[in-house]
N, C-alpha and C positions, 0 to 999 in steps of 0.2 A: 651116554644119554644124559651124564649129569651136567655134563660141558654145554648140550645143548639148550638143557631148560635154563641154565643160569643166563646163557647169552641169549634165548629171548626174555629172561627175569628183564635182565640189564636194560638191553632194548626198548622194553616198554614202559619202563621207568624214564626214560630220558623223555618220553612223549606224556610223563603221569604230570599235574599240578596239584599241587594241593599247599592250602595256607598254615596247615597244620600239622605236624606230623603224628603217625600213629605209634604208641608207644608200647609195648612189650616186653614181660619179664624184669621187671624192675624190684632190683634188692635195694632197698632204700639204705643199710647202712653201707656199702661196697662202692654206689653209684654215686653217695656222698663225698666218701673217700676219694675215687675216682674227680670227681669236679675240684674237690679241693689242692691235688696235687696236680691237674693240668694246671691251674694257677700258678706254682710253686717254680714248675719247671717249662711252662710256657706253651704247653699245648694246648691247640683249642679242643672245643668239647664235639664232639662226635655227634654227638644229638644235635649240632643247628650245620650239620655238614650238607651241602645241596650238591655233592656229588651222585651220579647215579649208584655209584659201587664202592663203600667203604668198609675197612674190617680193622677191629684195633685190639690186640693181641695181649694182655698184658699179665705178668709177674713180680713177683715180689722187687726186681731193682732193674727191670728191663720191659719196653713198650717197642713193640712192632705194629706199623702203620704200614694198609698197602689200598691202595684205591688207583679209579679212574675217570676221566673226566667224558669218556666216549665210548665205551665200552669195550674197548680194541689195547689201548697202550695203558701200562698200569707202572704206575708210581710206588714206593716205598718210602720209608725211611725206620731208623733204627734209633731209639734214646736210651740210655744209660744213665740212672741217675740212684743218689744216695741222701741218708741225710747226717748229721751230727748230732752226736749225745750229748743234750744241755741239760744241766738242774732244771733253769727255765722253760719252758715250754716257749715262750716266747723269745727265745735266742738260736732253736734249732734253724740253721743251715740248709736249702736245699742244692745239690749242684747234681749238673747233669751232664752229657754230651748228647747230642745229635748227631747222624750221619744216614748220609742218602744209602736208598739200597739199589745196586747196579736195577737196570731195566729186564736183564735175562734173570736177576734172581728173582724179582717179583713175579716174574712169571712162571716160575717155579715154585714158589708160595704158591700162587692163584690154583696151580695145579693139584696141590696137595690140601689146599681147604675143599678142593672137588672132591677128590680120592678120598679124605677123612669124614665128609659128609658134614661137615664142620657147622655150614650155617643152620641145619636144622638138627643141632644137639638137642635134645631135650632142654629145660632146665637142670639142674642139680636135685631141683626139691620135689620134682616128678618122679626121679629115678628110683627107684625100692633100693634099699640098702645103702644110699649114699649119702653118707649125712655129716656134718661139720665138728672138726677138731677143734682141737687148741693149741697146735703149732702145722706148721707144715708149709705149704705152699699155695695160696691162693692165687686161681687163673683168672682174670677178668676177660669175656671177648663182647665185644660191642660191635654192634653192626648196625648199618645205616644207609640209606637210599635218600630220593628227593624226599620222598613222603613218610616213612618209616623209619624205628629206630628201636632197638633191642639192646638190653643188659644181660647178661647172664654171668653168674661166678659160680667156681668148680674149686672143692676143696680139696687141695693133695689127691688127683688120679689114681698115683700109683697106690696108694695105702688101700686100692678096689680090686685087686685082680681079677676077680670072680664076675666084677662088671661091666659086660660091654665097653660099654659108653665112654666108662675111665678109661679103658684098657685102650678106644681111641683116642681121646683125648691126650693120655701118655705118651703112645708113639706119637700122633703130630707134633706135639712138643717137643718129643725127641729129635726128631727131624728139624723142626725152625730150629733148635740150640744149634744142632750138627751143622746148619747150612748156613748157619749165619756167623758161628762162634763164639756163642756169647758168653761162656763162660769167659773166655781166653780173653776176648774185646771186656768184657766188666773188670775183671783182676787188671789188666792195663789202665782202664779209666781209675782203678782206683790208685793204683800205683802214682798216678799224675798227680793227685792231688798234697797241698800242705802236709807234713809230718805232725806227730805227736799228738793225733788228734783220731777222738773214735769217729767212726761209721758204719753206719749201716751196712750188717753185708749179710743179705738172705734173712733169716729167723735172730741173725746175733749178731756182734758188733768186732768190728775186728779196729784196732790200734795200728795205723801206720807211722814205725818209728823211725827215726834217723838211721841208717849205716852208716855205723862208727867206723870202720872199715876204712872208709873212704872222709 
């Protein structure tokens, strides 16, 4: 049933106009953050996207992108990206990688933000009992039509068990890690980079050093 209200959602967005998009759910400090590091690492902003179907994924040093341009064939892509611990503020680094996501995996996301109920999460600050730490995991998911555009951020899921909502949210995420590999693909991206030099990894910073060894 959910497959079929999204593909006539889809559908009738491709026929909607509108000069203005309608905006929803907006964390002004998250969505800040958010604009200032598509900048960093070269993505564009979700909010001026004139596809009918977009959805953008995001954690602490990994962004999944999956949209479509017809409602029918769905695009992905996958970025990895970190930064460097400067004195300066003005000297931090950002680097990243990008990579497409095959055409059958996107369509296995698309399936599972159905099954997860994904795009009509609550907000976080709707939820009873779910309320913002001071370390953990922050999820951003953004979502976006010709006409529409939604922010929403989720603090650490798992720290909810008792909550729905977290409780789905945790497995989805479980799932996009598992199906995409991200831990496995981020520890290689990090490994690629320069030596002797910190980064970002998760809540803390890891030091990639030389092997003396070799």
């Amino acid at each position: 049933m959910r497959t079929i209200l999204l593909s006539i959602f889809v559908i009738f967005t491709l026929n909607s106009f509108s000069q203005q998009k309608a905006w929803s759910e907006d964390t002004t400090y998250w969505y800040n953050y958010q604009k200032y590091l598509n900048d960093k690492i070269g993505l564009e902003e979700l909010s001026k996207s004139q596809f009918p179907f977009a959805i953008r994924i995001s954690s602490l040093n990994t962004i999944t992108d999956i949209w479509t341009e017809d409602g029918k064939k769905f695009f992905g892509s996958q970025t990895y990206f970190t930064s460097t611990s400067e004195d300066n503020l003005e000297n931090i680094k950002y680097l990243f990688r990008n990579e497409i996501i095959r055409e059958d995996t996107t369509q296995i996301i698309r399936q599972l933000i159905e099954e997860y109920n994904i795009l009509f999460l609550p907000p976080q600050d709707s939820i009873e009992g779910w309320v913002d730490g001071f370390d953990g995991t922050i999820y951003l998911i953004e979502y976006a039509t010709t006409n529409t555009y939604s922010f929403k951020s989720y603090w650490t899921p798992t720290a909810f068990p008792l909550i729905p909502e977290a409780v789905t949210l945790s497995n989805f995420v479980l799932k996009i890690n598992e199906l995409l590999k991200e831990n496995q693909k981020f520890d290689s991206f990090i490994k690629s980079l320069p030596n002797n030099i910190s980064y970002r990894y998760g809540n803390a910073w890891t030091r990639k050093l030389i092997n003396r060894k070799k």
